[in-house]
C-alpha positions as CSV (number, residue, x, y, z in Angstrom):
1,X,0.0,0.0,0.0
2,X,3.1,2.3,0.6
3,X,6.3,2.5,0.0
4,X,8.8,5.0,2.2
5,X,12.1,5.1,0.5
6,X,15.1,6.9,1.8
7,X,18.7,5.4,0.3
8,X,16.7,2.6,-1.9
9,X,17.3,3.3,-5.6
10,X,14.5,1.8,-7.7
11,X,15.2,-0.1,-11.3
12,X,16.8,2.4,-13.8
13,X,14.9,3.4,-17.3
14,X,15.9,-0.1,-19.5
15,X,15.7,0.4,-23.3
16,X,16.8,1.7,-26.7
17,X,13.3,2.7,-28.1
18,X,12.6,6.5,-29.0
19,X,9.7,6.3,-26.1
20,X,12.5,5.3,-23.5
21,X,14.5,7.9,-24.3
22,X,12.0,10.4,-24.6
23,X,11.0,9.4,-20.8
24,X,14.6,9.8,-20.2
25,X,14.9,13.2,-21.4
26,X,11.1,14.4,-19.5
27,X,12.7,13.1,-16.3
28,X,16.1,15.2,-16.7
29,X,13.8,18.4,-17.2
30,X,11.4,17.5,-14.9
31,X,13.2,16.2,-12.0
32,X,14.6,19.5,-10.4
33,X,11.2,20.9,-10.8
34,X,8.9,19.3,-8.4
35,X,5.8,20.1,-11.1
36,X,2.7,18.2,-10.2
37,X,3.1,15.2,-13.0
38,X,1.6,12.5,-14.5
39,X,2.6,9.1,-15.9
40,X,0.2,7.3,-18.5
41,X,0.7,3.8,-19.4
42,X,-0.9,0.4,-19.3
43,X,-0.9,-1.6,-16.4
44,X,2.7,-3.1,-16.1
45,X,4.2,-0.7,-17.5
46,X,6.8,0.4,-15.4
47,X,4.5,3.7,-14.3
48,X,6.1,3.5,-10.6
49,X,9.3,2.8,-11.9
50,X,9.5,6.3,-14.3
51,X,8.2,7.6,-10.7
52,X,10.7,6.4,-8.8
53,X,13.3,7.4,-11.4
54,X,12.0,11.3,-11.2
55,X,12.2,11.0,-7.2
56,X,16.2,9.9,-7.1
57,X,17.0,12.8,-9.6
58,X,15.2,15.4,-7.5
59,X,16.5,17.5,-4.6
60,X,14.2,15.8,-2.9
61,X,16.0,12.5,-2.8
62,X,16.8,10.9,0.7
63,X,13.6,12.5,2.2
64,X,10.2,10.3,2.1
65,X,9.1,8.3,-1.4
66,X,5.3,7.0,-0.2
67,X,3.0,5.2,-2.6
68,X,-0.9,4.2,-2.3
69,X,-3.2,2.6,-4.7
70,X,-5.9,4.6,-5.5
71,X,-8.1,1.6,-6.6
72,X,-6.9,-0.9,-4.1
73,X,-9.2,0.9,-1.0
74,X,-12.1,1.5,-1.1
75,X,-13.2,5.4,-0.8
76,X,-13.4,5.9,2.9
77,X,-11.0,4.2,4.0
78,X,-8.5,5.9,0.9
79,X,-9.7,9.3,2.6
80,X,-8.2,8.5,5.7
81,X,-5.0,7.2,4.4
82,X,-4.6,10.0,2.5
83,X,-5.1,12.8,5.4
84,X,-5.1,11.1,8.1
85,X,-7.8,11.4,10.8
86,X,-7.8,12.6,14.8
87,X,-8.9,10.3,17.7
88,X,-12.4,9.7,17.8
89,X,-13.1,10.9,14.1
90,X,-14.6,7.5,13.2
91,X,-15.5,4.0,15.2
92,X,-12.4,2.2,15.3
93,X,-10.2,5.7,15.4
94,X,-8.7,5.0,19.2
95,X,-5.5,7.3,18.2
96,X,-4.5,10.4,15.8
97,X,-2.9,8.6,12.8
98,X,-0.9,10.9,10.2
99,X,-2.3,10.2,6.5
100,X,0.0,9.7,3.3
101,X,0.4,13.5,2.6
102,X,1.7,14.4,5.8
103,X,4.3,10.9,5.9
104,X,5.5,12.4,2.4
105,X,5.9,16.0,3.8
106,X,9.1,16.9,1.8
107,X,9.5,13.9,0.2
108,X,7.0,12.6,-3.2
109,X,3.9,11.3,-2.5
110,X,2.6,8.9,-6.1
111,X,-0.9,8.2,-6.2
112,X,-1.2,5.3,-8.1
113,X,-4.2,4.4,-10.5
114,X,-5.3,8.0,-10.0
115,X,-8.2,7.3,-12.4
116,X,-10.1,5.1,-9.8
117,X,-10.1,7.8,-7.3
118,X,-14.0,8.8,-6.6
119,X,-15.4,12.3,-7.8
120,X,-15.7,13.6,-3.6
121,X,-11.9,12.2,-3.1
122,X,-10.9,14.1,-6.2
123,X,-13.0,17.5,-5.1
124,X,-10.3,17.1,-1.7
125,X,-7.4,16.4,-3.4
126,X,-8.4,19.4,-5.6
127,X,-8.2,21.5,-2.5
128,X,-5.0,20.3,-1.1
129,X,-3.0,20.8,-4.4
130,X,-4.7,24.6,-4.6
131,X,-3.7,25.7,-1.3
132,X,-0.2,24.7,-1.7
133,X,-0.7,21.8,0.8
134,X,-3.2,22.3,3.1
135,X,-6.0,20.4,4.2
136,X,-7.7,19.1,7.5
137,X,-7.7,15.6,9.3
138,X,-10.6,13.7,9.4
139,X,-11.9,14.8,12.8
140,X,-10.3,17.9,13.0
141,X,-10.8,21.8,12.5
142,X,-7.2,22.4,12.6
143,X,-5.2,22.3,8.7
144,X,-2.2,21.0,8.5
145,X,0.8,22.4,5.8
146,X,2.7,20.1,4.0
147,X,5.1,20.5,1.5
148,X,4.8,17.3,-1.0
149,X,5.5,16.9,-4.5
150,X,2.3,14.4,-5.9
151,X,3.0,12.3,-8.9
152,X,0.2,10.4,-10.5
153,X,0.1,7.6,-12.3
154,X,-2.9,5.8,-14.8
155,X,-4.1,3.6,-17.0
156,X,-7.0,5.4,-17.8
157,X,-7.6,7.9,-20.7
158,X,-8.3,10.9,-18.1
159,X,-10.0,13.1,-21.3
160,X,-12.6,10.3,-21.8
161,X,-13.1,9.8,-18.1
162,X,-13.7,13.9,-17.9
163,X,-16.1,13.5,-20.6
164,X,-18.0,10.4,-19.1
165,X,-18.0,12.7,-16.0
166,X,-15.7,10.0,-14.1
167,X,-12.9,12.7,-13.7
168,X,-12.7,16.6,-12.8
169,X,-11.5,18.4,-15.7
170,X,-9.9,21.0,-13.0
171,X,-8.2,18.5,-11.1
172,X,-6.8,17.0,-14.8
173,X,-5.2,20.5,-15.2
174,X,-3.9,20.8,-11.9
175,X,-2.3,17.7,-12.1
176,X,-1.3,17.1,-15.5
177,X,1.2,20.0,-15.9
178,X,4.0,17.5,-17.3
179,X,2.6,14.6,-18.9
180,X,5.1,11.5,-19.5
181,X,3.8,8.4,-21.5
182,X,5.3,4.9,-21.2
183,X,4.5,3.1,-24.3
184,X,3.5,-0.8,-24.3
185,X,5.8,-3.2,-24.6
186,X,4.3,-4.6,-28.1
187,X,4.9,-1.4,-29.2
188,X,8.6,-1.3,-28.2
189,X,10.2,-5.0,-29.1
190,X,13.5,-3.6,-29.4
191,X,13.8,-3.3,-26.0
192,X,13.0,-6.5,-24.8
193,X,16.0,-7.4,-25.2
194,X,17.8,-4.8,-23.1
195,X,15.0,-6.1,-20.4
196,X,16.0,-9.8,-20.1
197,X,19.6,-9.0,-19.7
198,X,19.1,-6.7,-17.1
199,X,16.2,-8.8,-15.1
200,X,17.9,-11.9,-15.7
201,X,21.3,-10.6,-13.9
202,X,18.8,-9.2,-11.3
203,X,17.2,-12.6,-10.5
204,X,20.8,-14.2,-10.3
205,X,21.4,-11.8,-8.1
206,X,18.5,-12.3,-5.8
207,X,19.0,-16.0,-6.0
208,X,22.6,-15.9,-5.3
209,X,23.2,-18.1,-8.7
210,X,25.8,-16.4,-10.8
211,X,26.0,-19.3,-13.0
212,X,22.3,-18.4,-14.3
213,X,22.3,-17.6,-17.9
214,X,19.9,-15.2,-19.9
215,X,17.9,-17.2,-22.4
216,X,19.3,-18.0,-25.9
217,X,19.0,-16.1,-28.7
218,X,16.5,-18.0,-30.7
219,X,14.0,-17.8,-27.1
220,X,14.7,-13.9,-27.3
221,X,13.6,-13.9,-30.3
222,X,10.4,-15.7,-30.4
223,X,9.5,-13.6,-27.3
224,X,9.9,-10.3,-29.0
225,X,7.0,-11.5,-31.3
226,X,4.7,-12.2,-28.4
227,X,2.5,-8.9,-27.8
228,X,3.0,-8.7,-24.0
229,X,-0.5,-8.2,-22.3
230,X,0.9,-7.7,-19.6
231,X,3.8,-5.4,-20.5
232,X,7.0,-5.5,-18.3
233,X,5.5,-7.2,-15.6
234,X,4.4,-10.3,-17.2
235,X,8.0,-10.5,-19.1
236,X,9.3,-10.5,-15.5
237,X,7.0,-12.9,-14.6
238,X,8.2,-15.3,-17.3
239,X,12.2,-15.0,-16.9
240,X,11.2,-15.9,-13.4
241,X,9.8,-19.0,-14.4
242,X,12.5,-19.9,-17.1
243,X,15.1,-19.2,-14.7
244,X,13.3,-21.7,-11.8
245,X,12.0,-24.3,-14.4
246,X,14.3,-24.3,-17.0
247,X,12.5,-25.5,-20.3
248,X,12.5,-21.9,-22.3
249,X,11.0,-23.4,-24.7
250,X,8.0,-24.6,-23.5
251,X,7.4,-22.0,-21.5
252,X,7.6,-19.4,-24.8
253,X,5.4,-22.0,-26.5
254,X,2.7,-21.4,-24.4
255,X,2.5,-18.0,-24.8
256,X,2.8,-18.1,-28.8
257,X,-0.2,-20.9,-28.7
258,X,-2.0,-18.9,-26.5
259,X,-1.8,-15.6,-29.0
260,X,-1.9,-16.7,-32.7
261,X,0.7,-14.5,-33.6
262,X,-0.5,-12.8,-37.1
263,X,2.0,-12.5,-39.7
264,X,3.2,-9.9,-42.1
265,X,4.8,-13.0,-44.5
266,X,3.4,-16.4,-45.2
267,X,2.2,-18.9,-42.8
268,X,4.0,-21.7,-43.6
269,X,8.1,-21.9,-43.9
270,X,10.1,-24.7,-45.2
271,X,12.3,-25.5,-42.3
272,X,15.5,-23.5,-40.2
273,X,17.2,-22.2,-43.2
274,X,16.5,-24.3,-45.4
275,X,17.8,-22.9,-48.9
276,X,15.5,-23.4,-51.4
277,X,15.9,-22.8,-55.5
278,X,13.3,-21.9,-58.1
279,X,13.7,-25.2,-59.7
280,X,12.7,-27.0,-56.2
281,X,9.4,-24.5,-56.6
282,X,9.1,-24.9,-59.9
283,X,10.3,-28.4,-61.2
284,X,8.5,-27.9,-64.6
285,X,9.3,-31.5,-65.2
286,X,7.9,-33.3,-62.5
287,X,5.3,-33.1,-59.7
288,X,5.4,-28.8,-59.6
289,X,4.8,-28.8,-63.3
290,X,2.0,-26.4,-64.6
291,X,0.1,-29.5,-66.0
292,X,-0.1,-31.2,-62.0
293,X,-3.3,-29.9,-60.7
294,X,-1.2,-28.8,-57.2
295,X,0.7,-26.3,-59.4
296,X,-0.5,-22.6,-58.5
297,X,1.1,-19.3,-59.8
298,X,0.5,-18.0,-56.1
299,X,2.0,-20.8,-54.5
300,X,4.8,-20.8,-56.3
301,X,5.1,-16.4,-56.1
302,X,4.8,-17.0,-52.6
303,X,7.5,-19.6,-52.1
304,X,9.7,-17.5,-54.1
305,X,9.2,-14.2,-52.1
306,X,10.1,-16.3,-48.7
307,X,13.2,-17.7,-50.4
308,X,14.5,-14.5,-51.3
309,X,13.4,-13.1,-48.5
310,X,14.8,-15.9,-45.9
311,X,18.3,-15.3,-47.9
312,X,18.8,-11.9,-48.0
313,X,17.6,-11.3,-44.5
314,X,19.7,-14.6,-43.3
315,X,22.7,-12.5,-45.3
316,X,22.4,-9.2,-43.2
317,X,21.8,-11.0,-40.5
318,X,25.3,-12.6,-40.9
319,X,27.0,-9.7,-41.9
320,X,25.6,-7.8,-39.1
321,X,27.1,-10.5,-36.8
322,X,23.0,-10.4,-35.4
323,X,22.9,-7.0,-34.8
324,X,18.9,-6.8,-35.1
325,X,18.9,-3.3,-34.8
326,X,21.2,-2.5,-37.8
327,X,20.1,-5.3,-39.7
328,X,16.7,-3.7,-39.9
329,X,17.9,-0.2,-40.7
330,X,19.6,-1.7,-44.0
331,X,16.5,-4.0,-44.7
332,X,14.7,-0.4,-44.2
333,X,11.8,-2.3,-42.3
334,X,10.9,-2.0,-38.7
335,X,12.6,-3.7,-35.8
336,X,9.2,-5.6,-35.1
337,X,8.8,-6.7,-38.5
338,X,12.7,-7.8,-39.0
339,X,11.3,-10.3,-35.8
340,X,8.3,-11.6,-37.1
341,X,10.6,-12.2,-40.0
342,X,13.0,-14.0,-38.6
343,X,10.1,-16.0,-36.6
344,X,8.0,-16.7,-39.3
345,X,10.8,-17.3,-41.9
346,X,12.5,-19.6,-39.1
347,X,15.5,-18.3,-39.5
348,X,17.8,-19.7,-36.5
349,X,20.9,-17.9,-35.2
350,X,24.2,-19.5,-35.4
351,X,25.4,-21.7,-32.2
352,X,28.2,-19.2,-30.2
């Protein structure tokens, strides 16, 4: 529910896509600052992570880092975690408790899955972030200052939730003076990579193993084709159990059964580089001849694209020593499509 941070550093910004290093550029500007901000993403994103990240560049590292779920309590109870409450202010209140604003008092207080908060919690917060800080315990007359940077996170489209009258529009504004957007990880493959290396050497780490290895190149590849539902998260959540269990394999097989993968290049592929000629397609002397009733013009244009295609991407490839990202740039396709490719086209890298 909360999470007070004073020498802890949190995970660092992993990747090589231009939305990771966008997000790395909003949090140098935005760090020194202490503008109210907000972080979009789906769930799993990494939302607290970019959070944490502006917290250890800002002067206001060392002092208090306190998170609570906005959707994870329900409203009366998230009032009172929030600002606190006297003695006697509720049943159950025996003693004065400080709330979440006056814990992070100096420090940065993220209020996570903002989205969820109700409309009477939102017309307090409101109130709080107007008067610079101020606002009354429940139970009391008395309003306590507080000096706390807020940072909001969501995975809710705030406009539509203003216009489905889920969300103030003033509290939007109020908030949402720097906006910072953390792109799925479908929408991002080339930094999947960069994310099993680091969370792999993590988990050794944590498991005192330094003999576990990072899955092999062919399993990296296959899982930067899956689309990630669950984002960062879920990838963590399957090195975890690759690195306990041990079949890759499986484990990647799953996933790709469970998500029909659609394909920008055929469906079918004629084994791991497998070279194949235009006389093997079209063998107009024996069973591929125009007169056999299997022969297709389409079949045959089709096995010729993949052929071509499976060599001259298998070539760059090699001459790129795997570099996907400079293999794609010569191809002059996209790094997801190079991997879909390379999946579909089975085209295996060389044992190291």
């Amino acid at each position: 529910m909360s999470n007070h941070s004073k020498s802890k550093t949190g995970p660092p910004i992993v990747g090589v896509s231009k939305n990771m290093e966008r997000v790395r550029e909003l949090i140098e500007h935005v760090a020194h600052t202490g503008l109210n901000t907000v972080v979009f993403g789906e769930s799993g994103v990494g939302k607290e992570v970019v959070a944490q990240n502006l917290y250890q560049k800002s002067p206001r590292f060392g002092k208090p880092f306190i998170k609570i779920n906005c959707a994870a309590l329900p409203e009366g109870l998230l009032e009172s975690e929030l600002f606190g409450y006297e003695r006697g202010a509720f049943t159950g209140a025996e003693q004065k408790k400080k709330g979440k604003f006056q814990l992070a008092h100096s420090g940065v207080l993220l209020l996570d899955e903002i989205g969820d908060m109700s409309l009477p919690l939102q017309a307090k917060l409101l109130h709080v972030l107007q008067s610079g800080g101020g606002f009354s315990p429940l139970g009391s007359e008395k309003e306590v200052q507080t000096d706390t940077w807020v940072i909001a996170a969501t995975n809710h489209d705030l406009k539509k939730a203003i216009d489905e009258g889920k969300f103030r529009e003033d509290l939007y504004y109020r908030l949402n003076i720097i906006k910072i957007h953390v792109s799925p990880l479908r929408e991002r493959p080339e930094d999947i990579p960069l994310l099993i290396d680091f969370y792999t050497k993590e988990y050794a780490a944590m498991l005192n193993d330094r003999h576990i290895e990072k899955p092999s190149a062919q399993v990296i590849d296959r899982l930067c084709v899956y689309s990630w539902p669950g984002n960062v998260r879920e990838l963590q959540n399957v090195l975890k159990r690759m690195l306990v269990l041990g079949d890759s394999n499986q484990i990647v097989d799953e996933l790709l059964n469970g998500e029909r993968t659609s394909s920008p290049t055929s469906e079918a592929t004629n084994g791991p580089n497998q070279q194949v000629s235009l006389t093997q397609i079209i063998d107009l002397d024996g069973k591929n001849s125009p007169d056999n009733q299997s022969f297709s013009l389409k079949s045959a244009k089709k096995e010729a694209v993949e052929m071509v295609e499976r060599e001259i991407i298998s070539h760059v490839l090699a001459k790129t020593d795997w570099n996907r990202s400079k293999a794609a740039k010569i191809l002059k396709i996209s790094y997801k499509t190079l991997l879909y490719k390379i999946s579909d086209l089975n085209i295996i890298p060389p044992e190291k």
